[in-house]
VEXMAR-259329 format. One record per residue (C-alpha): x, y, z; residue in one letter; residue number from 0. Coordinates in nm, 2 decimals, padded with zeros to 4 digits. Example, Ala and Ser with C-alpha at 12.3 -4.5 7.8 and 13.67 -1.06 7.14 Angstrom:
<fimars>
FIMAR     east    north       up   residuo   num
FIMAR    01.23   -00.45    00.78         A     0
FIMAR    01.37   -00.11    00.71         S     1
</fimars>
This chain:
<fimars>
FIMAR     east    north       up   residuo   num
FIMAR   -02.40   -01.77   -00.67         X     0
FIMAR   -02.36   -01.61   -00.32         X     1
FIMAR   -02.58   -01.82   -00.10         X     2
FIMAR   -02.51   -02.20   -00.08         X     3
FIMAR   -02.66   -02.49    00.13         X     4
FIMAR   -02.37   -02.49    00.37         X     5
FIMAR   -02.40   -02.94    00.42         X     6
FIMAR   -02.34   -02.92    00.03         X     7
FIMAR   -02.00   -02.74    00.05         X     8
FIMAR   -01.72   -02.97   -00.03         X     9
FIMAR   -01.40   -02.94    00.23         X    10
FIMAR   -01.13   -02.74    00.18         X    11
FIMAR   -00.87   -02.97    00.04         X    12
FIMAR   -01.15   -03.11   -00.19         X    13
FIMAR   -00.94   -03.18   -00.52         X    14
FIMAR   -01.29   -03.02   -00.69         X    15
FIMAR   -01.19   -02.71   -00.57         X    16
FIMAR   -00.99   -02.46   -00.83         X    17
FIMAR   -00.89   -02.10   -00.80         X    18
FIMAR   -01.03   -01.89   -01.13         X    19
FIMAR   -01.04   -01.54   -01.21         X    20
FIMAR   -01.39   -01.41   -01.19         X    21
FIMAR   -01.65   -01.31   -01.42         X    22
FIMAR   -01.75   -00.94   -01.49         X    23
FIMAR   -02.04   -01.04   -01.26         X    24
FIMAR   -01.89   -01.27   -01.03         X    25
FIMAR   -01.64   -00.96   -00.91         X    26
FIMAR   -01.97   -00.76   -00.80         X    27
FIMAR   -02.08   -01.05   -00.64         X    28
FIMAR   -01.74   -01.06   -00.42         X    29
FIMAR   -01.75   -00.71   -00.35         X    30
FIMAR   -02.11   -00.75   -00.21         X    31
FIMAR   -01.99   -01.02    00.01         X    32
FIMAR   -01.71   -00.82    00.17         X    33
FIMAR   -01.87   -00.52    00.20         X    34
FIMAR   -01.98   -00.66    00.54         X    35
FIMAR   -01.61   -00.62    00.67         X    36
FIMAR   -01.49   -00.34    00.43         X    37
FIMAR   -01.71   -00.11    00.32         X    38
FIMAR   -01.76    00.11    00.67         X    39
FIMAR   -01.95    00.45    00.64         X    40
FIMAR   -02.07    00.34    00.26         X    41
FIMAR   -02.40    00.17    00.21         X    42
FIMAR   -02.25   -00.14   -00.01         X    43
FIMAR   -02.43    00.06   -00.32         X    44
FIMAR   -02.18    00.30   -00.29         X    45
FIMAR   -01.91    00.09   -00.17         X    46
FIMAR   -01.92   -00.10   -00.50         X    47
FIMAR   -01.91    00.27   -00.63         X    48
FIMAR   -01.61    00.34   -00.48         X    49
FIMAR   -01.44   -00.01   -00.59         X    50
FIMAR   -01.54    00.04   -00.98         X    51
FIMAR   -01.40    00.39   -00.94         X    52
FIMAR   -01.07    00.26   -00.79         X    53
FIMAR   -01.03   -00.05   -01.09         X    54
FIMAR   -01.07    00.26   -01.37         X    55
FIMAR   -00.73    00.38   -01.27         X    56
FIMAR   -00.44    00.34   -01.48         X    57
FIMAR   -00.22    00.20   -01.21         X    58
FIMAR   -00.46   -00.15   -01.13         X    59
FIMAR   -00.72   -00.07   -01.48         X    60
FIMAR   -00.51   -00.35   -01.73         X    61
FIMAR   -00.35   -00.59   -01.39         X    62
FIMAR   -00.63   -00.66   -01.15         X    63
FIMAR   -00.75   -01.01   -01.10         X    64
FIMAR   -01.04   -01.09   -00.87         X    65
FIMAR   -00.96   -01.48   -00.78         X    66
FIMAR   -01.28   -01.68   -00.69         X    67
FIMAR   -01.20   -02.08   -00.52         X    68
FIMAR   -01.47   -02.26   -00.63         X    69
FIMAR   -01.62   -02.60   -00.69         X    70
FIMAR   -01.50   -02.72   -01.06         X    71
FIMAR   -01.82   -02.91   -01.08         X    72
FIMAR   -02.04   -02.59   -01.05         X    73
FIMAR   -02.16   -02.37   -01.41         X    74
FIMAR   -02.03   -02.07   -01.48         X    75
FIMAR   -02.21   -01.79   -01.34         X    76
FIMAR   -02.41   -02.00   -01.08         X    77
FIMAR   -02.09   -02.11   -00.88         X    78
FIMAR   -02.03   -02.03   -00.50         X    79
FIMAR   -01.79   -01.80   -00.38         X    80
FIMAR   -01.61   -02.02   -00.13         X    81
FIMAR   -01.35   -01.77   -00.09         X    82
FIMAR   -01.18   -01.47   -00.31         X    83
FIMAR   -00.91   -01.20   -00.33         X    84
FIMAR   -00.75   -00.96   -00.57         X    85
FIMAR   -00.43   -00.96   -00.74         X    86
FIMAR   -00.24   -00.60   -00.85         X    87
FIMAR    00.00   -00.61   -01.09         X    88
FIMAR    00.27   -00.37   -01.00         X    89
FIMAR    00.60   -00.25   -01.19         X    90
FIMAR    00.88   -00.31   -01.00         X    91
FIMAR    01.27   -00.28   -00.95         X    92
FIMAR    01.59   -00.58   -00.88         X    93
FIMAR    01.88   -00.44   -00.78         X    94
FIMAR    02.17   -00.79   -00.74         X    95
FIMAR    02.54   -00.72   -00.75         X    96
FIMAR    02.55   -00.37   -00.88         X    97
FIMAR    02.23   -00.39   -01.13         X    98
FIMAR    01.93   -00.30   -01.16         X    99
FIMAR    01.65   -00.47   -01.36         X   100
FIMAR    01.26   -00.37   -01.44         X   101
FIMAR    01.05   -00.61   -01.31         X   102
FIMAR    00.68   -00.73   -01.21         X   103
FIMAR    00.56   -00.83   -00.93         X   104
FIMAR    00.20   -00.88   -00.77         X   105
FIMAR    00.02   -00.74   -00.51         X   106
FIMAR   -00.22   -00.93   -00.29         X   107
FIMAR   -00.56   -00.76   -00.11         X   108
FIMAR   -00.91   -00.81   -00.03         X   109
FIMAR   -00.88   -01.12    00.11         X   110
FIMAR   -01.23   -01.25    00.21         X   111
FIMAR   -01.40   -01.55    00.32         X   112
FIMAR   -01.75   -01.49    00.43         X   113
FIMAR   -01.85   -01.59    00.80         X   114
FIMAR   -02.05   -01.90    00.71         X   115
FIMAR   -01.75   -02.07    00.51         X   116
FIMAR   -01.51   -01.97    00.80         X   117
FIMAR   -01.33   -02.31    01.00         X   118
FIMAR   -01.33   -02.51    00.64         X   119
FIMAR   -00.97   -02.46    00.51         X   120
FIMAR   -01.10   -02.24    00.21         X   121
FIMAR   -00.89   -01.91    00.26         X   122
FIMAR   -00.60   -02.14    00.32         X   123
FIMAR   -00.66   -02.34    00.01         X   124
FIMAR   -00.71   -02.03   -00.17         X   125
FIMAR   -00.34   -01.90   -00.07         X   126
FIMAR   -00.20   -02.22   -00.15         X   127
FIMAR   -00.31   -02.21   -00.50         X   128
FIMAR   -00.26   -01.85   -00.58         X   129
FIMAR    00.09   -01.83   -00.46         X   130
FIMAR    00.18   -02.07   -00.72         X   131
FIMAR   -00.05   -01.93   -01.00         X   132
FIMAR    00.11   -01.56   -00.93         X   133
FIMAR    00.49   -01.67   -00.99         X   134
FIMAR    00.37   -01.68   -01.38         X   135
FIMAR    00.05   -01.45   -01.39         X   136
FIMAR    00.06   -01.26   -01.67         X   137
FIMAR    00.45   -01.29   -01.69         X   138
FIMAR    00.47   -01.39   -01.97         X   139
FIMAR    00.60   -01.10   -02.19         X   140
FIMAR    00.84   -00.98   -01.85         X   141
FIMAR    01.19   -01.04   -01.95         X   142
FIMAR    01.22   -01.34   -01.68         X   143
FIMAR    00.88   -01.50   -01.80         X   144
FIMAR    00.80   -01.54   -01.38         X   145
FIMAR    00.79   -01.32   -01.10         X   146
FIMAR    01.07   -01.28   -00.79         X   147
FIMAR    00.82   -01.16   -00.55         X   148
FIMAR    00.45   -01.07   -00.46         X   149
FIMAR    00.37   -00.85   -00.15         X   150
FIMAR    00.07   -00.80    00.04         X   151
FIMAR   -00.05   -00.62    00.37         X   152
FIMAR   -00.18   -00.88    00.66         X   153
FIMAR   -00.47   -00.74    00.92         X   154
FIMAR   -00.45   -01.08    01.04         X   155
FIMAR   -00.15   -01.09    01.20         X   156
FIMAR    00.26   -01.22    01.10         X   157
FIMAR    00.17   -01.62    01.10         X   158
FIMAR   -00.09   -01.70    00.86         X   159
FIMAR    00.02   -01.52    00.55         X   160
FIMAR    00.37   -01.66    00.64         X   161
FIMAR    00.30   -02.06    00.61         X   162
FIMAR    00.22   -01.99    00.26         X   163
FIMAR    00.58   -01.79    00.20         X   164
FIMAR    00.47   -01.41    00.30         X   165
FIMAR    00.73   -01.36    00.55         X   166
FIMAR    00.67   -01.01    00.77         X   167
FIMAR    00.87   -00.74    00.69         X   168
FIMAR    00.94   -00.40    00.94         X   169
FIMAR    00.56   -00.23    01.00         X   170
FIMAR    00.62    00.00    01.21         X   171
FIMAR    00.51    00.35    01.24         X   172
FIMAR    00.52    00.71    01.39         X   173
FIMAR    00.20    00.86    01.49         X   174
FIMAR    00.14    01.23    01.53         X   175
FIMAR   -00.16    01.40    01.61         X   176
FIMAR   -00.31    01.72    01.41         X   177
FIMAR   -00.29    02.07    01.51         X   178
FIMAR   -00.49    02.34    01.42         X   179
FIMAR   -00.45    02.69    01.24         X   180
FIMAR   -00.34    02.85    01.60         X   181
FIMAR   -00.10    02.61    01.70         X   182
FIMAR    00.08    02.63    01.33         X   183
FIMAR    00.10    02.97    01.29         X   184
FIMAR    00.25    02.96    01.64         X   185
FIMAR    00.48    02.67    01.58         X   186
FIMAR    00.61    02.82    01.25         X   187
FIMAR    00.80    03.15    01.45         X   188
FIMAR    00.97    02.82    01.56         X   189
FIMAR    01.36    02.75    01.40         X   190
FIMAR    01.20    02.52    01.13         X   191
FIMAR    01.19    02.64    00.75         X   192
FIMAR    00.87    02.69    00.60         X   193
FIMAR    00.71    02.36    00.37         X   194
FIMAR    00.53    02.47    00.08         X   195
FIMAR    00.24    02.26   -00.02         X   196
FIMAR    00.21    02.10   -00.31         X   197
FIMAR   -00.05    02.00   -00.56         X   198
FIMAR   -00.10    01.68   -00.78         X   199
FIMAR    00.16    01.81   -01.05         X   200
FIMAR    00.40    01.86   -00.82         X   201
FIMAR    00.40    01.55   -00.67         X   202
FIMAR    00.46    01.43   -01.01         X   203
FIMAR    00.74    01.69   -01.06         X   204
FIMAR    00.91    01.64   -00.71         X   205
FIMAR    00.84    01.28   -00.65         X   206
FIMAR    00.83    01.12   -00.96         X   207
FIMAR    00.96    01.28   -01.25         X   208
FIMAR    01.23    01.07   -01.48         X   209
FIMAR    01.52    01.29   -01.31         X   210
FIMAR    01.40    01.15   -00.97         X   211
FIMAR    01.37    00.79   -01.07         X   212
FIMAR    01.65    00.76   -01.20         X   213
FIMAR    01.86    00.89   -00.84         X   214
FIMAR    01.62    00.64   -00.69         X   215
FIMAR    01.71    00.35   -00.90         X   216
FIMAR    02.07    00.44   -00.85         X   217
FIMAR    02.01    00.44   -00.47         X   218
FIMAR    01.88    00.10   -00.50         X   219
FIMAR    02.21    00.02   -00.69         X   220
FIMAR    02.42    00.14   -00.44         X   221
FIMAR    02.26   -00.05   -00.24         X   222
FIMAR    02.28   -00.34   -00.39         X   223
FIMAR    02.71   -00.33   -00.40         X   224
FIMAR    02.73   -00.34   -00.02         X   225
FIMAR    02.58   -00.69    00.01         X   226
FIMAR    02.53   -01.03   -00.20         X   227
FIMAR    02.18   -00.94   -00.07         X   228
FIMAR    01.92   -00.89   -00.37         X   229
FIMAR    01.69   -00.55   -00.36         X   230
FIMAR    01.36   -00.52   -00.46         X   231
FIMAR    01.10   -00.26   -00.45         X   232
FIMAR    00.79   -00.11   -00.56         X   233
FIMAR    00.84    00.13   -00.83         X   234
FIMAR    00.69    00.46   -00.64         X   235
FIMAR    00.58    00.63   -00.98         X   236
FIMAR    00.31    00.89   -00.98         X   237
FIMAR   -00.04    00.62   -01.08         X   238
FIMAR    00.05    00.45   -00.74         X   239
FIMAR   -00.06    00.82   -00.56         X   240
FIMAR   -00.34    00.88   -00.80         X   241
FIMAR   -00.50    00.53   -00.70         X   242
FIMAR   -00.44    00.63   -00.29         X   243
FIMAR   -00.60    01.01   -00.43         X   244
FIMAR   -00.90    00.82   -00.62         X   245
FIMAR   -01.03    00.68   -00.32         X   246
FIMAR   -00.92    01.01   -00.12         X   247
FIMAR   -01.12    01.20   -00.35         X   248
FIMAR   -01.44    00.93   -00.36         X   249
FIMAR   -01.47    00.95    00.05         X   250
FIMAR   -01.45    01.31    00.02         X   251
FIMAR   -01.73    01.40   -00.22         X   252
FIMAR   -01.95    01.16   -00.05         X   253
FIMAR   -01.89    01.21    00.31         X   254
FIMAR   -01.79    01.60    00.29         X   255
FIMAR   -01.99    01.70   -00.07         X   256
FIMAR   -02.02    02.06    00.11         X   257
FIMAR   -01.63    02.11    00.07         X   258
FIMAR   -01.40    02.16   -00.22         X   259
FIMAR   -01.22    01.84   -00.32         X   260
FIMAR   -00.88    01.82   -00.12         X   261
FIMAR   -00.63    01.91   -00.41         X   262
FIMAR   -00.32    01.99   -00.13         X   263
FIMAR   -00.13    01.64   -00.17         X   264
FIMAR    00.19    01.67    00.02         X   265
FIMAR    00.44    01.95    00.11         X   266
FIMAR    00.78    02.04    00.07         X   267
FIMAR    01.09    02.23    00.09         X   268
FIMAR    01.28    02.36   -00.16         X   269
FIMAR    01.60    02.44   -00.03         X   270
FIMAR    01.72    02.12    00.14         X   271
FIMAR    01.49    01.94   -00.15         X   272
FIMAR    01.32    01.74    00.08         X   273
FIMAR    00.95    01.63   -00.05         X   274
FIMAR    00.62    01.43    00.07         X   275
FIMAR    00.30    01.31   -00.05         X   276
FIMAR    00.00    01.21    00.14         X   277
FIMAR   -00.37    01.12    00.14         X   278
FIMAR   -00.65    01.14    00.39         X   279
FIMAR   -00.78    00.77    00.44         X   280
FIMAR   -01.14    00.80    00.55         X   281
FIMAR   -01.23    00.52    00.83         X   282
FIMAR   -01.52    00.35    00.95         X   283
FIMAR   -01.55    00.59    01.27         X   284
FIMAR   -01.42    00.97    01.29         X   285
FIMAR   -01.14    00.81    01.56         X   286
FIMAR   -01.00    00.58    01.27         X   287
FIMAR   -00.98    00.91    01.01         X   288
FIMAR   -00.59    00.91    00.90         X   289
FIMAR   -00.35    01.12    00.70         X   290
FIMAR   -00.12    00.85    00.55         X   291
FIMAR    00.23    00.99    00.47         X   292
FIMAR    00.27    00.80    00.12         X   293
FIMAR    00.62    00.86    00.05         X   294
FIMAR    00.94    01.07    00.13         X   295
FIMAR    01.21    01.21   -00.13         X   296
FIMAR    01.53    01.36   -00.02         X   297
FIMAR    01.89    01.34   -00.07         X   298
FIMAR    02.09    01.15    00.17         X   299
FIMAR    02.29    01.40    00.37         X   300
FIMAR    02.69    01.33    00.38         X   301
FIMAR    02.75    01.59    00.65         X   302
FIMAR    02.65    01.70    01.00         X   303
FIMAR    02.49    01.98    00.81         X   304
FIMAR    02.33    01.83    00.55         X   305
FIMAR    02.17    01.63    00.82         X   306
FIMAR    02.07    01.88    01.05         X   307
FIMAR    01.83    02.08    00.75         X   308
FIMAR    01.76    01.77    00.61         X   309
FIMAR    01.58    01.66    00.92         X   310
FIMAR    01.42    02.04    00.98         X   311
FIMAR    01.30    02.01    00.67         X   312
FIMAR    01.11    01.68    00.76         X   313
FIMAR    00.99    01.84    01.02         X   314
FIMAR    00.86    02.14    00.89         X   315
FIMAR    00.66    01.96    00.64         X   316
FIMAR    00.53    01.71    00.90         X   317
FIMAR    00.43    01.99    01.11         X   318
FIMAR    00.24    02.10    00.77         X   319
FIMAR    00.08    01.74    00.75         X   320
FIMAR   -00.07    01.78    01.09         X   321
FIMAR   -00.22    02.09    01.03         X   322
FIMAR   -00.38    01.93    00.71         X   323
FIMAR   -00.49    01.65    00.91         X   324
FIMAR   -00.73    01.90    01.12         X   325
FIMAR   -00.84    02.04    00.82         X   326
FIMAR   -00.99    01.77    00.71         X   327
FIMAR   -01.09    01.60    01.07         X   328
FIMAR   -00.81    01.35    01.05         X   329
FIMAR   -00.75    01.19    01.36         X   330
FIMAR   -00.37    01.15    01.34         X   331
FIMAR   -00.09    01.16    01.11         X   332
FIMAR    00.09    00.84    01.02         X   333
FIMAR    00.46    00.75    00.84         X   334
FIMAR    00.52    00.40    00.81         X   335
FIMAR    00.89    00.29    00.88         X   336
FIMAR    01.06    00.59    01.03         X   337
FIMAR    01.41    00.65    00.91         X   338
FIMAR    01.65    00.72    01.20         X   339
FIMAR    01.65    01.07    01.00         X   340
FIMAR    01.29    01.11    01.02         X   341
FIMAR    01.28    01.01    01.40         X   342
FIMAR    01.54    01.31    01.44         X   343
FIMAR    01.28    01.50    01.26         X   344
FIMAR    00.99    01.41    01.49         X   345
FIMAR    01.24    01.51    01.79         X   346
FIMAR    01.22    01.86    01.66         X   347
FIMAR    00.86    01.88    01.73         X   348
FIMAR    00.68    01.97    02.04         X   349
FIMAR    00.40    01.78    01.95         X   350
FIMAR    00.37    01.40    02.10         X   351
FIMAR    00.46    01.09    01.93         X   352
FIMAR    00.45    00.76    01.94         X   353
FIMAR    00.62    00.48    01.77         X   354
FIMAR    00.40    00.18    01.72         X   355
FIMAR    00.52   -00.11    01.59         X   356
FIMAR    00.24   -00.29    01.47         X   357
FIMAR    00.14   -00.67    01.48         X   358
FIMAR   -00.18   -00.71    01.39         X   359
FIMAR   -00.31   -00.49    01.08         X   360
FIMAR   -00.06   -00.36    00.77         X   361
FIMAR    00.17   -00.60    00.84         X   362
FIMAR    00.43   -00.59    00.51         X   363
FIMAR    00.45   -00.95    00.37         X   364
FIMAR    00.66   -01.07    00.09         X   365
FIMAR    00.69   -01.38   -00.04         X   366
FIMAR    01.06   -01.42   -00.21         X   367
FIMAR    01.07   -01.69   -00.52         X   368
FIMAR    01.43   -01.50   -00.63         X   369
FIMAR    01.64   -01.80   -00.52         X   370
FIMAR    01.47   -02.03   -00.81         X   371
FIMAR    01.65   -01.75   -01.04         X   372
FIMAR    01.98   -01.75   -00.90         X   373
FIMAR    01.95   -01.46   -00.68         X   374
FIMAR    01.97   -01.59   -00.35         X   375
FIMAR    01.74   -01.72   -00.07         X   376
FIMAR    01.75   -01.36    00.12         X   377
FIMAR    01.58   -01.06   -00.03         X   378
FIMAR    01.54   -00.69    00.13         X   379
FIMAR    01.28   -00.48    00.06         X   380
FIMAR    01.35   -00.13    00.00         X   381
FIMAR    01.11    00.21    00.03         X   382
FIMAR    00.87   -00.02    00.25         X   383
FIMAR    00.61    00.27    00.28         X   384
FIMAR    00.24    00.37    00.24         X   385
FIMAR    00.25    00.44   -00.08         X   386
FIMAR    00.28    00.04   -00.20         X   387
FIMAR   -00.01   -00.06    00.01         X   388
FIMAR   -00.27   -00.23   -00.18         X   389
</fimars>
């Protein structure tokens, strides 16, 4: 049910209120609701389009949840949506005292509570409930039978989230503005290497094959021996860029059905081995149009050297993104968390940038249940970039 006689409503600490996963048709019914606040340029026809497309790929298709609080008293199918979110199951990697474990974790999103039901303690409720229900959600074939951690992405702010456990993490990031054709051709007579661009596969080949997971989960090892600290972090593997291309790819046939689909995914360079992928996030006004960088892969340099191509090689293929980004009338180019190797690489640039530290929207939350296991009441969250937004 979607409308409700608001005097009816019981409050939000009602004990007649449960959190449930939805029906087949109560999950259309909570996308139609918050369309109002997410579905921007769409009509919400095509907006619940675009969010059918996005649960059909593999990396959310078998672990999305839509959670519904509801009254207990109410029938299936005719209940009110007091509140709801989504839950993403995600693979993910522990790294404690020199090992590294496969893991699951969740991630939290699409967190709505419709104007009307706004003031009564139902999204609050709602948090309450689920961060309890996700420590064993579908855990039960993982290895620990419950999860360490779940993560999600605040556009409210650092405190909300954070009374229910989601403590803010670093959300920071650099923004650079596009260039065109002229301006590249000019800038690449500059002392930069040249980035190659690179195409779905080989975003699989450079980012994610089992060569480069592996040196990844070895980082996160390494790590891991410096400090009584446990690691954790979102296993970057190639669905995670085809879910951010889905929705790439939807936005572009409808808004820009005159153009070829946008099949240049990142860039790199060969030589120092340094390697990005991206997507174009499509917002509600041309001004809020975005080239996301997803996620960076490069060896750590050891020497002055190494270091000094490493970081021209970041900055030839950022120079690369920005001409991308005025290809497709992106308004800017973002990379969340700058490295001090990355800033270097921005330095290189003549274009201007700014480092923004945000505290309102993307703010990187994680809630840390690791101690329960053994592992410590402190957790640090590794490869804290784009590409593990949900």
């Amino acid at each position: 049910m979607i409308a409700a006689n608001p005097t009816e409503l019981p409050p939000g600490d009602s004990p007649e209120l449960v959190l449930v996963p939805a029906t087949p048709e109560e999950r259309i019914k909570s996308i139609r609701l918050n369309s109002a606040a997410w579905k921007g340029r769409l009509d919400v026809e095509t907006y619940i389009a675009r969010e059918n497309h996005l649960y059909q790929q593999r990396l959310v298709k078998d672990g999305l949840t839509c959670w519904l609080l509801v009254d207990r008293r109410e029938p299936e199918g005719q209940r009110t949506i007091l509140s709801s979110c989504e839950t993403y199951k995600k693979k993910a990697l522990l790294a404690h005292h020199g090992k590294v474990e496969d893991v699951a974790t969740h991630g939290v999103g699409s967190v709505y509570c419709r104007p009307e039901h706004r003031g009564k303690g139902y999204a609050k409720r709602m948090m309450q409930e689920l961060c309890t229900k996700l420590e064993t959600w579908e855990m039960e074939n993982e290895p620990r039978s419950r999860s360490l951690f779940s993560v999600l992405f605040s556009d409210i702010g650092k405190d909300f989230y954070a009374q229910f456990g989601w403590k803010p993490f670093p959300s920071s990031h650099i923004s650079l503005p596009p260039i065109s054709r002229e301006e590249y051709d000019r800038s690449s007579r500059a002392n930069l290497p040249k980035a190659r661009t690179l195409v779905a596969d080989d975003v699989r080949k450079c980012l994610c094959s089992d060569r480069v997971l592996q040196k990844e989960r070895e980082s996160l090892r390494a790590a891991s021996e410096k400090t009584p600290i446990a690691h954790v972090a979102i296993l970057p593997d190639f669905d995670h860029f085809v879910w951010h291309w889905a929705r790439e790819e939807f936005y572009a046939e409808k808004l820009h059905g005159d153009r070829a689909p946008p099949l240049i995914k990142g860039a790199g360079e060969d030589k120092a081995k340094v390697y990005c992928a991206w997507n174009r996030n499509f917002g509600e006004t041309p001004q809020d149009n975005t080239l996301f960088i997803l996620r960076w892969v490069y060896d750590e340099p050891t020497t002055p050297e190494e270091t000094e191509a490493t970081a021209k090689a970041m900055a030839a293929i950022l120079r690369r993104a920005q001409l991308e980004a005025h290809e497709w009338d992106m308004a800017k180019v973002d990379c969340w968390n700058p490295t001090p190797l990355l800033q270097k690489a921005v330095a290189m640039l003549d274009s201007p940038a700014e480092l923004i530290h945000r505290e309102k929207s993307s703010i990187a939350s994680l809630r840390w249940t690791g101690a329960a296991q053994g592992l410590g009441e402190e957790v640090e969250w590794l490869w804290n970039e784009k590409y593990a937004w949900c």
